[in-house]
N, C-alpha and C positions, 0 to 999 in steps of 0.2 A: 235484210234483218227482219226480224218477227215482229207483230205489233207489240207482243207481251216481252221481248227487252226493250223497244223503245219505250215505250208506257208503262213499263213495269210500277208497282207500288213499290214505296217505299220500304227497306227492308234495315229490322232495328239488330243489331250485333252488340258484341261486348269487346271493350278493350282490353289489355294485358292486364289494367289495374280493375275491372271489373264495372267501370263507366260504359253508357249505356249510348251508342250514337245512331246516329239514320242515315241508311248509306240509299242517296238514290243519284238519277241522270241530273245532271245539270241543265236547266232552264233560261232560257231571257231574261228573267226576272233575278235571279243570281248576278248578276253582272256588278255591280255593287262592291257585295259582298267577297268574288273572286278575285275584284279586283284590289280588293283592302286586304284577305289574305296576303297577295302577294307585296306590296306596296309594305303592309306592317314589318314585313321581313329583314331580319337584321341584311345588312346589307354584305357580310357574309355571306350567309345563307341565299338571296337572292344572285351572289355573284356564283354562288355553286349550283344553283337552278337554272341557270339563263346563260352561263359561262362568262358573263361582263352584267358591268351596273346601269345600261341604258337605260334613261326615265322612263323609255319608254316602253321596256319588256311587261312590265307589270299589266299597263293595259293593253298592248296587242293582245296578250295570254288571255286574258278575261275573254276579250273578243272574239277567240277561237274558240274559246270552251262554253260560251255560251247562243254564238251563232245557229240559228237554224239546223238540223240537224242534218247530215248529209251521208250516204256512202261508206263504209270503211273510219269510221271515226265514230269514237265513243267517248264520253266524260261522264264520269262519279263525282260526287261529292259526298264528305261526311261531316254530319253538323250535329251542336250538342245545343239543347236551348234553341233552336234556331239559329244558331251562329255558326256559320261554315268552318270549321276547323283541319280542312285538309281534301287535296282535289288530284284524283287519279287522272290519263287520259292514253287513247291509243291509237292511231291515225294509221291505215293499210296504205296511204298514197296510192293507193293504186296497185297493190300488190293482191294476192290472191290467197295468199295464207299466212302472211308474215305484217308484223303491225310494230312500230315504234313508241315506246310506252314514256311518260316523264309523271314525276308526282313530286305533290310539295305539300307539307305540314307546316301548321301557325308555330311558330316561335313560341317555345316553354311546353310544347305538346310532343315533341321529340319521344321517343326512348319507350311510348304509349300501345306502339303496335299501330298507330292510325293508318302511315302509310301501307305498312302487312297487310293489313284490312281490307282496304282500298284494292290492291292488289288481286288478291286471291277473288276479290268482285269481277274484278277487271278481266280474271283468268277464265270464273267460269264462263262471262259473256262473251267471251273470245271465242271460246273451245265452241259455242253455241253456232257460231259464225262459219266455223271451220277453220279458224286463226289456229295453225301450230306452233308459230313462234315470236315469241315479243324481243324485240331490240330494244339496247338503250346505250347511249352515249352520256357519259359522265367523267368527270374532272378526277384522276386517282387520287386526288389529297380528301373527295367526297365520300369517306369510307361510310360512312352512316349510309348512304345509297346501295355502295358497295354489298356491307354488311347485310342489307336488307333482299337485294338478289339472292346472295350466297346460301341466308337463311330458308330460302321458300320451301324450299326441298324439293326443287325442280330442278333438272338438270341445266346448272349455267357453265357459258364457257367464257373467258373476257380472253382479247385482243388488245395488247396495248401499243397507241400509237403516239408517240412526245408524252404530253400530260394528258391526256385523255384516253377512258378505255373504252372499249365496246361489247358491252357484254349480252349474250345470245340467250337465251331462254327459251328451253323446249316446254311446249306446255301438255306432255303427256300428263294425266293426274292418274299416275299409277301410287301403289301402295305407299310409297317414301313418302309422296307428295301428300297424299292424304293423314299417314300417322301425324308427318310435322304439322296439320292445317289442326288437327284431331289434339295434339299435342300443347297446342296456341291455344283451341277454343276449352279442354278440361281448366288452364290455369287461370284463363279469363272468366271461367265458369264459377270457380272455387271461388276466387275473388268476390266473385259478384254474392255470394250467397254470405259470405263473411257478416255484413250485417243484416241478416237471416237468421243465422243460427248461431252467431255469438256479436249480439247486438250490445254495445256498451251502455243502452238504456234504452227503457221501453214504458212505451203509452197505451194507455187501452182507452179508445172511445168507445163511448157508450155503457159503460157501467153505472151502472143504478146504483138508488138510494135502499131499493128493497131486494131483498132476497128473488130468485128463483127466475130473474135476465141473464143470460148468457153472458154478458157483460160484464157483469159484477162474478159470476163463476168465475172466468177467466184471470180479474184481476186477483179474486183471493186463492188461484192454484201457482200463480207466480210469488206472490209472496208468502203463501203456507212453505211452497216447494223452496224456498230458501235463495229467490231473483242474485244473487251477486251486485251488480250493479244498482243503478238506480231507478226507480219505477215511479210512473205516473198515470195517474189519473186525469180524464177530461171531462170534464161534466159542469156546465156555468150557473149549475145551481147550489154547488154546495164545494166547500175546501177539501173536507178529507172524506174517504168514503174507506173504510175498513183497515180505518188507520194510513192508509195513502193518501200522499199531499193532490188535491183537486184541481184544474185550472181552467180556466174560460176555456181557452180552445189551444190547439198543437202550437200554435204560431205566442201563445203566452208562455210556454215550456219554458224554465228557466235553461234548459240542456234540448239543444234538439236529440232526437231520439234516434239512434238508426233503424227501429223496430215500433211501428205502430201497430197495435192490433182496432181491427175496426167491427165493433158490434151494433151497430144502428141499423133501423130498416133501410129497407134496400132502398127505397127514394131519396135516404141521405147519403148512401153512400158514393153516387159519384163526388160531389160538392166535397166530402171527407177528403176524399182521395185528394183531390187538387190540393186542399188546405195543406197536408200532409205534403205532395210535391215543392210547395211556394216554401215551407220551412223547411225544404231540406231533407228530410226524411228519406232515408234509404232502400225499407224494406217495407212492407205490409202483409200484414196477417187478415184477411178479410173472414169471417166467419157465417155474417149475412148469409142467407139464403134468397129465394126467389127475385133475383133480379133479371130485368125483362132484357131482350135485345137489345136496346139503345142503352140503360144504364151498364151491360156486359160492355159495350163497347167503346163507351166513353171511359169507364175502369180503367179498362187495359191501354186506350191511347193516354189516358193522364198516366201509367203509369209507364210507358214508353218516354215520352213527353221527358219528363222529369227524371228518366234513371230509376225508377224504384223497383224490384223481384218483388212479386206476387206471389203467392200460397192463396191458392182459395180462387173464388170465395165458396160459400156455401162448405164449410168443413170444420173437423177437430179441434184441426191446430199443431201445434208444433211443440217439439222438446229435446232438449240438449242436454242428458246428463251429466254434461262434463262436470267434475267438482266446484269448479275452479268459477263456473257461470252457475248450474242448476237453472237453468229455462224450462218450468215446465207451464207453455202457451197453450193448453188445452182446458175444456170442461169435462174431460174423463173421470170419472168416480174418483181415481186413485190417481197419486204419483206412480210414475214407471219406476221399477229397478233399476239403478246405473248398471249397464254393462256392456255386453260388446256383439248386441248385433243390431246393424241400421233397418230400422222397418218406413216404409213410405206406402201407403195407400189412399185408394180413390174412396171409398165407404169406411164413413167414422165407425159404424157398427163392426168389422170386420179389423179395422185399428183397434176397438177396446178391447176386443175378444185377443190380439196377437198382443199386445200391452199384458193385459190380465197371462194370458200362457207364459208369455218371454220371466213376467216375473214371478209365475211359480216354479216354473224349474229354474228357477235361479241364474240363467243367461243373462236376464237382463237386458237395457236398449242402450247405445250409445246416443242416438239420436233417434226422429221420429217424425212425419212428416205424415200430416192428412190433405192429401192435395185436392178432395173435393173435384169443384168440376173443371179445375187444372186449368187455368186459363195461360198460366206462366211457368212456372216451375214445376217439375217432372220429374220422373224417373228416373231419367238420363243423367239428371242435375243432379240427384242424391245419390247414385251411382260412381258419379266424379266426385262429390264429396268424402262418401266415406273411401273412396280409394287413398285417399290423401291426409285423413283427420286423423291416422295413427290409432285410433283406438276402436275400427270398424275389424271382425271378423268375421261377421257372417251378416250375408243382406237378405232381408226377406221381402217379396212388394207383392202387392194385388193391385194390378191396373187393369182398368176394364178398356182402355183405349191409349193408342201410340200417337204422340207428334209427331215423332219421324222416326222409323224402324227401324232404316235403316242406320242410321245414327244412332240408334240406341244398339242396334244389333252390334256394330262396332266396341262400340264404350262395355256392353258387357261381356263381347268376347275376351279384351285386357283386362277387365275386374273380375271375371270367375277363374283366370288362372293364378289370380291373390287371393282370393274366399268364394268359398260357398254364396252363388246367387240361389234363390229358392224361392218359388211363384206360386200362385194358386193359378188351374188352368181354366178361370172361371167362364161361365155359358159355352160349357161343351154340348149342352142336349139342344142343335137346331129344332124349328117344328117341322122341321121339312130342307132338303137342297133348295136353293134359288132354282126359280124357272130359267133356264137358259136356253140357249139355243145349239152349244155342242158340249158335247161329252167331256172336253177340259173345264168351261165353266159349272158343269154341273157337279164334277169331282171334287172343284177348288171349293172348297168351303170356308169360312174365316176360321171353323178352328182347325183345320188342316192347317191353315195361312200362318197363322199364331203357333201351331204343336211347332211347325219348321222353322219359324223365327226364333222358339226355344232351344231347338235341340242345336241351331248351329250354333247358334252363341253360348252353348255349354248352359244354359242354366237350368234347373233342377224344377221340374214344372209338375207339381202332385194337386188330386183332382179334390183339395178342402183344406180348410183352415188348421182342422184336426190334422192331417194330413202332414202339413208344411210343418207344424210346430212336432210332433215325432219325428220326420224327417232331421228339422232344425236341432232334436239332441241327441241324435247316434253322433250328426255332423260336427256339432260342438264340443262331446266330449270324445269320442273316438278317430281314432286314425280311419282313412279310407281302408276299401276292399283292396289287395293287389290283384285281386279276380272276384268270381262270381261263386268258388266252391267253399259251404258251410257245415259245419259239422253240431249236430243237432244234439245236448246232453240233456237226460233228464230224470223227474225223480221216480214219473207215472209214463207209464205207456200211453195209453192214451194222449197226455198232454204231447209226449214226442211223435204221433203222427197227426194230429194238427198243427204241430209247427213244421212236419215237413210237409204236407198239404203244403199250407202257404207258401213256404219256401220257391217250392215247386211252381204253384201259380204267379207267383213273383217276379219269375225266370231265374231264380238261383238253382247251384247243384247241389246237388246232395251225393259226394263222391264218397263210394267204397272204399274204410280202412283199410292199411294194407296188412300184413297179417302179425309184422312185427309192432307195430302201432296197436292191433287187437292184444297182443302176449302184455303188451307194455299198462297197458289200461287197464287189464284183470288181473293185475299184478298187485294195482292200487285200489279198486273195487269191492266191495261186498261181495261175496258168494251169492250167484243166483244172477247177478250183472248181465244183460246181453249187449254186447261190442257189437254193434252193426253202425249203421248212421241211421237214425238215430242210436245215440248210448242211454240205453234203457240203465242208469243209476242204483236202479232200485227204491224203493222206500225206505231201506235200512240204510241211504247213503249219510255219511258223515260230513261236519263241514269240512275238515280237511281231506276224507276221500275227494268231496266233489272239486276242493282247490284244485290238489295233485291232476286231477281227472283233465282239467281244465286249461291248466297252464301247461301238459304236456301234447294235447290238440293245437295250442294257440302256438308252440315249437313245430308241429309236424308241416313242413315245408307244402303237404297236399291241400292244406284247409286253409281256406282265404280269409277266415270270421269263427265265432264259435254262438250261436245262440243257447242259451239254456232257459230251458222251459220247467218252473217248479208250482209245486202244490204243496199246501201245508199239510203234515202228516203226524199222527203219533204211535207211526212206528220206530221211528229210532229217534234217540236221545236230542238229537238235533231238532230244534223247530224252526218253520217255515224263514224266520229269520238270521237263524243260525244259517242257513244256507244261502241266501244272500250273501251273509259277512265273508260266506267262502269267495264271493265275487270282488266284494268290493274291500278286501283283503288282497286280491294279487298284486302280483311286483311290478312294481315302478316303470319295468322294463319294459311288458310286456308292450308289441309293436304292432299286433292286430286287433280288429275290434271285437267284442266281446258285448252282447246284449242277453238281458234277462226280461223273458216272457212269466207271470205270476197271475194266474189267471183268476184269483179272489181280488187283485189289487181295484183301490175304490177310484182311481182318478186311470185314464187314458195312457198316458206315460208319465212317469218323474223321471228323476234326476238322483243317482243315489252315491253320496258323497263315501269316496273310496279312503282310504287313508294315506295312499301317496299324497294325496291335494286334490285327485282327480274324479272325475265321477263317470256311473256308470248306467244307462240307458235301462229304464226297466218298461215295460210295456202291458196292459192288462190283458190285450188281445194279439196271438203270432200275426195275424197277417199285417199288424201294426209294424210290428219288429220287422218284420220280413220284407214286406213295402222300404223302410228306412234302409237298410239292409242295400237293395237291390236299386234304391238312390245313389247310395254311394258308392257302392259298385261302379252304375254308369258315370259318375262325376270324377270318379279313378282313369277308366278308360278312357275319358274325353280327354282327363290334361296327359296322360299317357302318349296321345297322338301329334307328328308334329302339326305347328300352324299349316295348313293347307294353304297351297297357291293356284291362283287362273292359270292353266298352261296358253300358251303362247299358240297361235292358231295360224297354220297357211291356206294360202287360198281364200283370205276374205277379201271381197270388193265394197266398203261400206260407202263409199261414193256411190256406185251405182246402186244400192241397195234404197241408201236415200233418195235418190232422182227417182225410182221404182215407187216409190212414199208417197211423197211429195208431185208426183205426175197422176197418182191414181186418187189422192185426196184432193187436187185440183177441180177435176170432175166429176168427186163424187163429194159434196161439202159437207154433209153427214157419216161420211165412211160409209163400210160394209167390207162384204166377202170378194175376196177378189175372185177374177175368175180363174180356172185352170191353167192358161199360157200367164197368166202374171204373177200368178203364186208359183210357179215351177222356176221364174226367171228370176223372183227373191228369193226362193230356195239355194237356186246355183248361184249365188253373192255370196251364201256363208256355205257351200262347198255340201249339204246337207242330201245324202244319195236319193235317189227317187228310180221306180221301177221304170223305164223303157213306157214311153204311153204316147198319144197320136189323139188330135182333137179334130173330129170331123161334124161338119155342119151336114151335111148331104148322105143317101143313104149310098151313095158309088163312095162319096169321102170314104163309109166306113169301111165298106169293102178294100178298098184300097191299102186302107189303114190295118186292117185285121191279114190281110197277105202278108205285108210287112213285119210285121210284129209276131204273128205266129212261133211260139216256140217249138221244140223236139216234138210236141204230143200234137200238132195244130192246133190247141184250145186259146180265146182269147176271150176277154172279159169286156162288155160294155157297158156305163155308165150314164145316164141321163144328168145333165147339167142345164140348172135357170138360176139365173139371180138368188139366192137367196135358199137355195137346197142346202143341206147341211148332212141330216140323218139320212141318207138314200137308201139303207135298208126299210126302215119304216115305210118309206114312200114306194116301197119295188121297183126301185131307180138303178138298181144294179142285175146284169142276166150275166150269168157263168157257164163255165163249159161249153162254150158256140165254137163250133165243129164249120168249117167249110162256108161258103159264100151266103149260102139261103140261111144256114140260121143265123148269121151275122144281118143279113137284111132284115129275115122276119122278128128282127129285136129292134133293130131301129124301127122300121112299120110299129111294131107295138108300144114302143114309146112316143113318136108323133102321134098314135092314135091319143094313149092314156095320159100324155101331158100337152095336149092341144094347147095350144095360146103361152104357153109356158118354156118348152123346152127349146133353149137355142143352142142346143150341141150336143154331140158325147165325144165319152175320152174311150178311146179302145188303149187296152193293156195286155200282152201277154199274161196267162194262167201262170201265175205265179207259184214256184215251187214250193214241197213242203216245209215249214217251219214254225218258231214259234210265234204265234201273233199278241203284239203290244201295241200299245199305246205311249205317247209322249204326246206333251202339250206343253200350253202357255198361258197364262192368264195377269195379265199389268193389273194388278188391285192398285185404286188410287191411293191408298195408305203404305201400303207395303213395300210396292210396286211387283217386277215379274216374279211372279211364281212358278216355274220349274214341275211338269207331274211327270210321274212314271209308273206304269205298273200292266197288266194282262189286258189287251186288248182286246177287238173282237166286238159281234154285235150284242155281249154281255157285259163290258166292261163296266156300266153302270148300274149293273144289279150286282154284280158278281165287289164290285167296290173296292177290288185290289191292287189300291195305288200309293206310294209313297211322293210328295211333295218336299223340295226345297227351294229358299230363297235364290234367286239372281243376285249377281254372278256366282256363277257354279266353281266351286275351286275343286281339284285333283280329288279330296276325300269326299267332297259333297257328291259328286258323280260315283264315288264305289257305293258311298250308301245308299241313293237312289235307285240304283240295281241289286244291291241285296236284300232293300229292304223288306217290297213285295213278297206275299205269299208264296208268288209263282218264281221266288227265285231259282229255286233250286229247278226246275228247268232249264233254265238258263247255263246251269253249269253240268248238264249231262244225267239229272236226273234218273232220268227214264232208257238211258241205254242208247241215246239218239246222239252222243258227244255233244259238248260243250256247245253253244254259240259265240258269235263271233265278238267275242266282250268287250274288242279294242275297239272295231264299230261300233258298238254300244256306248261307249260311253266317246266315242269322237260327236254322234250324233247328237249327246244331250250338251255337253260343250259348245258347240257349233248352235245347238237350238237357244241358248242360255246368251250364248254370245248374241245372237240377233235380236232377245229383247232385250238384254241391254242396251243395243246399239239405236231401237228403233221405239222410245216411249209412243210411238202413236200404234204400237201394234198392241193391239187389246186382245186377240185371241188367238192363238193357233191350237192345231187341231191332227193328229196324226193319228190317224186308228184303220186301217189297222198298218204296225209295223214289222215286218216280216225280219225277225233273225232265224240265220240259218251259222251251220258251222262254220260257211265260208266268206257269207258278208248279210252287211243289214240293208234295208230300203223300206223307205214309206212306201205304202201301196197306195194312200188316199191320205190329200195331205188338206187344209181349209186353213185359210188364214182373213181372221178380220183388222182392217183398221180403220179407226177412228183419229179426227184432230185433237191433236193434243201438244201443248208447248214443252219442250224438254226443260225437265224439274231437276237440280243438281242437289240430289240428298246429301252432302256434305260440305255443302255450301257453310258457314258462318252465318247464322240467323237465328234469332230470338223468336218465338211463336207469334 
């Protein structure tokens, strides 16, 4: 076992009710304590733990679970306060993949998830070990045990023998395994945030006696905005402070509060914090800025410690429009609008500005969350919230940084196929690529890393604020695209080829009417009308011409949208508002969307209330509309698709793949680049083709080796390999076309000359026939984790910059988009007269590549440029793979930041 699961830290989770515990290894010093768990145990319960009432199960059990640590045998514990409330455990005897589990919960802690908990701990350090299956023997009348197998969502089987069963657990943690664990942690999440954002009373430390503290802001926007419940002030100098009753300190509260907010300088607010855990206090609102190392870290362990959710510190604040509460915990100018989209972000400044927009077009915020520098609550968290608060439709966030990605990538792929997620993709302009050392990390940028985190998880990623809030009102008051084709009406020429410019750069179409569609249109039009796409209106159009105009596009089964672009005019009787009302006049029915560009209008977009109830998207600028437009277009096609799954892979060896790992990072305890025979030999683990190659030390090796290998034409290829080569073009590490024995010699002679002291080999290859050359790689971001690239190979690849990225694991749809998405795709499918490539190769190799860093977190880089597809199969030509030590990290583990 690895030191980092023996000694792991402590790691803090949430229970089903939303209780905060600390799940670590059981110690010597436990002993005590494990053994008054089991001793306090009704005696019930201890006769269904132990199978009889011997005095003395209690303490043997202690004594194994706290003995010295040994071999095949692991114990958890999870405690609340420092009180052990519950002890997992799992002992191999001596087995080599199979382990025997038992668990026991304190009496009146039942029914909590403790043992689930415990479990699913237990599970990942197993899988960590190579444990596939856990056993357990229990009494059939101990359905509670029962129940808690059957729950995991792992595949159990029970055997029953007299009263006792046996039941088997496989611990694959495929998809099932994962939504139930995903499933457990959204409702323990929800819970936890309950007194967060519907606190049944709230305190604000730190509110002054004068105007213009944060403090005192805070208390007077909670109760101008209308608190609900009950509201307190802390402050030991004075009783009421703006009309609110005052009190010495948290612990004088006549009502503990579920919700403190904390305004003091940062040197008081560790000491706050505790006060606040010792009375109970549930949640905190820290708003404090500059706090150093040591006070960040005593916060967050007081509020581990005691069970309390964090917001902050250093931030806005938080708000609940619900009627029924009105929490508005910010010092923002204004009250929010009540309404119905969750906004959560890291920069208060970029929260006022999405507050201020949400309630001018009239959307509105259901809730609101300024996470600051996030020490606790997230994204993720508000994400699971409003999936479940019934009165979330559309979610908007700017996060500048992930806890865990992949757990977020999860939680928003299930919440954007309920609403609209929509992000800003902010710090897209690097000052430069990281300096690396291959062509995959040079590619992988963090916002390629982030664009692919977006697009898999569906969410809707526009490059500004402005941006996100136009987006946010096509999305809110219009139906999706059912495609991409828009039909452009309007009253000036002009205005309709700017808005199909934009269209155009947008990637929407602009499809040709059909001719009965044209008879049908100028049928309804002014004289002088041109029916193309755009519909040139006229200036003499009417507002019921432009209605009729409108609603029979928004019928014609070719146009996916209808944009109309107007100017005010005084040529016909209609003014610029008269034609509007022809918009937001249409029928009730209508079932596509329909946006209005007005290019005098004095704000960015509104919102223009229609007369069914509904309203209708107006824009000052087309490429505004047309951006929103071509959002929800793509956010149609995503839920359009079905869920994507891993396809099931033959031919992997991950056993040997690991020994290959773990043999090369034994002797090398920094990593590095493996060399040619041991990166071809973790190649052939995940089944991954490679060209025909021969690694010769000696200049007869080469020869020897280049006879061998010679293809149909005799050409064969040498390469110069030392430690730590990477780019061999750069270095003229690579000679082509060597014809016969002498120029096979006089290439090695030239490399012993020109890499004296350096070169310990080459690799002879057969001259590779023609095809397209690519690239594939890999890159583990410690946040993210692997990253997946793909795109045109070759000694351009990184000028040339045409690569598409996705997250690991690669599922079925993530592999077509990887290969489409490139410039160079159309190659690939016969472009040029040369037939298709071998596409089922193509995408077997990025599965297979995708599969192995999954499999192997200490693999930091791989490297494959160039990849040769041809019509009949693919192969790497040159493959590089780094690795580094590293402890395998289980991204959907149960864990609290």
């Amino acid at each position: 076992m690895s030191d980092a699961v023996l000694n792991r830290s402590p790691i803090h989770a949430l229970l089903a009710d939303g209780t905060t515990v600390c799940i670590r290894p059981v110690t010597a010093a436990d002993h005590d304590q494990v053994q008054g768990l089991y001793k306090e145990m009704s005696p019930e319960n201890r006769r269904l733990r132990f199978f009889s009432l011997s005095p003395r199960s209690a303490a043997l059990a202690a004594d194994r679970a706290c003995a010295p640590a040994h071999p095949g045998y692991r114990a958890l514990l999870a405690e609340t306060h420092g009180q052990v409330i519950g002890i997992a455990e799992y002992d191999t005897a001596g087995e080599k993949d199979e382990a025997e589990i038992s668990i026991a919960v304190c009496d009146g802690l039942h029914h909590r998830g403790v043992g689930t908990l415990l479990v699913e701990h237990l599970v990942s350090t197993a899988r960590t070990e190579g444990i596939t299956t856990f056993t357990a023997d229990a009494l059939s009348e101990n359905r509670e045990i029962l129940r808690l197998f059957a729950d995991l969502g792992l595949r159990t089987a029970r055997r029953f023998d007299g009263p006792e069963v046996r039941c088997t657990i496989r611990l694959d943690a495929d998809d099932a395994y994962l939504s139930a664990v995903e499933a457990r942690g959204r409702a323990a999440d929800v819970a936890s945030l309950e007194p967060l954002l519907c606190p049944n009373a709230v305190a604000v430390v730190g509110a002054g006696r004068k105007p213009g503290s944060v403090g005192r802001a805070m208390l007077h926007h909670l109760k101008a905005g209308g608190y609900t419940h009950r509201l307190f002030a802390v402050n030991p100098s004075v009783n009421h402070i703006l009309g609110v009753p005052s009190y010495p300190s948290v612990s004088a509260l006549p009502k503990t509060p579920d919700l403190v907010v904390v305004a003091v300088p940062a040197a008081a607010v560790p000491a706050t914090a505790e006060e606040c855990g010792k009375a109970g206090v549930r949640a905190l609102l820290v708003v404090t800025a500059g706090l150093d190392a040591g006070q960040a870290h005593t916060l967050l362990a007081t509020c581990r410690t005691h069970g309390m959710r964090l917001v902050g510190p250093n931030c806005l604040g938080i708000s609940n429009t619900d009627p029924d509460l009105s929490l508005d915990a910010t010092f923002a100018a204004d009250h929010p609008l009540p309404g119905t989209a969750g906004v959560a972000v890291q920069s208060g400044g970029v929260g006022i500005a999405l507050l201020d927009g949400l309630s001018r077009l009239g959307i509105g915020v259901s809730s609101f969350a300024s996470l600051g520098d996030k020490y606790d609550v997230s994204g993720n968290d508000m994400l699971q919230w409003w999936e479940s608060d019934g009165r979330t439709e559309l979610a908007l966030l700017h996060l500048e940084s992930f806890g865990s990605p992949r757990a977020f990538s999860r939680t928003a792929r299930r919440v954007t196929r309920r609403m609209p997620v929509l992000t800003v993709d902010a710090g897209r302009t690097e000052a430069g690529r990281r300096a690396a050392a291959s062509h995959t990390a040079a590619a992988a940028t963090r916002t390629m890393t982030r664009q692919a985190l977006f697009t898999q998880a569906g969410i809707t990623a526009t490059r500004s604020v402005g941006e996100l809030l136009e987006t946010a009102a096509l999305m809110h008051s219009q139906p999706l695209l059912a495609g991409t084709r828009v039909a452009i009406v309007t009253n000036a020429g002009g205005a309709g080829v700017l808005a199909a410019d934009a269209c155009t750069e947008a990637g929407l179409a602009l499809p040709p009417l059909p001719a009965d569609v044209i008879d049908d249109l100028l049928a309804v039009l002014p004289r002088g009308a041109a029916v193309g796409n755009p519909v040139d209106a006229t200036a003499a159009v009417t507002e019921n011409q432009l209605a009729d105009c409108v609603d029979r596009l928004t019928r014609h089964p070719g146009v996916d949208a209808v944009l109309v672009a107007l100017v005010p005019t005084a040529v016909a009787a209609a003014t610029g508002d008269d034609l509007v009302r022809a918009l937001t006049d249409a029928p009730a029915h209508r079932a596509k969307p329909v946006a209005a560009v007005r290019l005098e209008q004095d704000l960015p977009v509104k919102l223009l209330p229609a007369t069914d109830g509904g309203t209708i998207p107006s824009y000052a600028e087309p490429q505004a509309a047309a951006r929103a437009l071509a959002h929800a277009a793509r956010r149609a096609a995503w839920l359009a698709r079905p869920v994507g799954t891993v396809p099931e892979l033959g031919g992997i060896d991950t056993t040997r793949a690991q020994e290959i790992t773990d043999t090369f990072l034994a002797a090398h305890s920094d990593g590095g680049w493996l060399d040619p025979r041991t990166c071809a030999d973790l190649l052939a683990c995940y089944g991954i083709p490679q060209i025909p190659w021969a690694w010769a030390e000696t200049e007869d090796e080469a020869v020897l080796a280049a006879r061998r290998l010679r293809g149909p034409d005799g050409r064969v290829v040498m390469k110069a390999h030392w430690p730590g080569l990477v780019h061999k073009s750069e270095q003229h590490a690579v000679r082509l076309d060597l014809q016969g024995d002498a120029q096979v010699r006089a290439a090695f002679r030239d490399f012993e000359t020109r890499f004296a002291g350096l070169l310990t080999g080459v690799v002879v290859q057969p001259l590779a026939a023609r095809g397209t050359e690519l690239f594939a790689g890999v890159v583990q971001d410690e946040v993210f984790g692997p990253l997946v690239l793909f795109g045109l190979g070759g000694t351009a690849t990184e000028v040339l910059g045409d690569h598409a990225a996705r997250l690991a694991p690669l599922t079925d749809h993530d592999v077509h988009d990887l290969i489409t998405a490139p410039r160079c795709a159309p190659l690939l499918f016969g472009a040029r007269g040369n037939g298709p490539a071998d596409l089922e190769g193509l995408e077997q190799l990025l599965l297979r590549l995708s599969r192995m860093a999954a499999d192997l977190p200490q693999l930091a880089e791989v490297d494959f440029n160039p990849v040769l597809a041809t019509t009949a199969d693919v192969s790497v030509l040159d493959a590089r793979v780094r690795l580094v030590p590293r402890t395998p990290h289980d991204p959907y583990l149960r864990r609290l930041r």
